[in-house]
Structures are given as C-alpha cells and as structure tokens.
Legacy VTK file of the C-alpha trace (Angstrom):
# vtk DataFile Version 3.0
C-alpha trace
ASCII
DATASET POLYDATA
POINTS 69 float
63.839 122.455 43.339
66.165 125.394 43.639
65.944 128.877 42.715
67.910 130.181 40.235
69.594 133.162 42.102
71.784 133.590 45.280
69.000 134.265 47.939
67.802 130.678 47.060
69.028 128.903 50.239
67.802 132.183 52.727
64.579 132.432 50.716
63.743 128.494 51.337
64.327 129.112 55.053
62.326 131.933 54.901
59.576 130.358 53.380
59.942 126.769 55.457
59.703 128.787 59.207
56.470 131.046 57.307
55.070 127.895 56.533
55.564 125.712 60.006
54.501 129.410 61.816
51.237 129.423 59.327
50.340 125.876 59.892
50.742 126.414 64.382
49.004 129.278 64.131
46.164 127.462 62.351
46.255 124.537 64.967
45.742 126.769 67.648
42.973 128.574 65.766
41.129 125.628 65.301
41.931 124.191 68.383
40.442 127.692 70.487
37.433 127.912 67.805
36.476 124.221 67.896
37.263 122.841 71.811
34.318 123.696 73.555
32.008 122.925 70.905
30.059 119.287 71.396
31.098 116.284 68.914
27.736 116.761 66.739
29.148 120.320 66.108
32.525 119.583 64.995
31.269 116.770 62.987
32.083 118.526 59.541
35.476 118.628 60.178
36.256 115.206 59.231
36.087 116.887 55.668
39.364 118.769 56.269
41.264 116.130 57.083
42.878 115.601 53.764
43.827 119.320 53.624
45.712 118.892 56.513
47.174 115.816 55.584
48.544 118.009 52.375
49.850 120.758 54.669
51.363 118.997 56.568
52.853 116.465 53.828
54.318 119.720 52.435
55.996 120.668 55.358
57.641 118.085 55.990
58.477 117.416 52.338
60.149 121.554 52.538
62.409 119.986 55.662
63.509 116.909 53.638
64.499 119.256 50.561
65.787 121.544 53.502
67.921 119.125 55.304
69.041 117.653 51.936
70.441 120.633 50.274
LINES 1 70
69 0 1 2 3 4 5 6 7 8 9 10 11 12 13 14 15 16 17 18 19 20 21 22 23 24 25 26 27 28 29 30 31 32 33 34 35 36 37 38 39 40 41 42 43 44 45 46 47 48 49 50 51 52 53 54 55 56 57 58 59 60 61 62 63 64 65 66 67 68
C-alpha cells in the first residue's frame, strides 16, 4: 500500500499521527460527554462498539504497514 510519489513515506506519517490524534480526541470526547451520565443512559452505546473496534483495527493495522516499510 504505497503511494506512488516521493512524499509517500512523510504523507503515511502524516496521516498515521492525524489518525491516533483523531481517535484520542474522540476518547476523551466521549469519555467527558458520557461519564456522569447513569448506565440506563449510556445504554445505546453498546451499538458503537464495532465502529470502534474498526478504528481502532485500522490504526493499528497503519503502525504494522508503518513499522514494516
């Protein structure tokens, strides 16, 4: 999965800390918005589970390919 110019490698890295900064940043959203809220009010929130479990399989799928190259 490279790019097919000579920014490739800076452009990954670029995009890999964007994407760990994007997915903190939503932790700590979620984690201010939803804290103080009781259990019966957070209950929908089971349904983003498998988002996150995507999110986060990409990231660390970009640090493999990162680490690898």
């Amino acid at each position: 999965m490279q790019l097919p110019f000579h920014a490739a490698s800076y452009l990954q890295q670029l995009v890999l800390t964007l994407n760990t900064v994007i997915l903190i940043i939503a932790l700590i959203v979620a984690e201010l918005v939803y804290a103080e809220l009781p259990k019966e009010k957070r209950a929908h929130l089971k349904h983003f589970y498998p988002i996150f479990a995507v999110l986060v399989g990409l990231l660390v799928f970009a640090i493999y390919k990162q680490v690898k190259a």
